[in-house]
C-alpha angles and dihedrals in degrees: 000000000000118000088254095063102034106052098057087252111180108202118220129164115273115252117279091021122124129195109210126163122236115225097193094051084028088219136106124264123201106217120207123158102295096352136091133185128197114213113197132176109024089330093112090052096050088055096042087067092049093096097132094249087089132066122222083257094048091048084045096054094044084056092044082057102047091034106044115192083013115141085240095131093052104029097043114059093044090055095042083054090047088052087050095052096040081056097250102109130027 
């Protein structure tokens, strides 16, 4: 069990980042200060659920719905742990 599923985290956006979609790359961007990234896949849909109401379970399960047979149990929190150390989510 990785830090991210096991302490109740409930990822939110860090303060000052904004989540936008680009049209042209038709992909989402995550905005700070001097840095962009690009999400692509579902990346954009697993962000949009990191509100800080939901823990990384609870953001797990809602994808396991809408993605049946998807690797979100085991893709998901792995990837949520890599935005928070890269600063993008708290």
């Amino acid at each position: 069990m990785t830090e991210a599923t096991g302490s109740g985290w409930r990822p939110v956006l860090t303060p000052g980042a904004l989540r936008r979609h680009d049209p042209v790359r038709d992909a989402v961007l995550l905005l700070l200060p001097e840095r962009v990234g690009v999400l692509t896949g579902h990346g954009g849909e697993i962000v949009e659920l990191c509100d800080g109401t939901r823990s990384v379970r609870g953001i797990v399960e809602a994808l396991a719905d809408r993605f049946p047979g998807a690797p979100v149990g085991t893709d998901v929190p792995p990837f949520l742990e890599r935005l928070r150390e890269e600063g993008w989510l708290r």
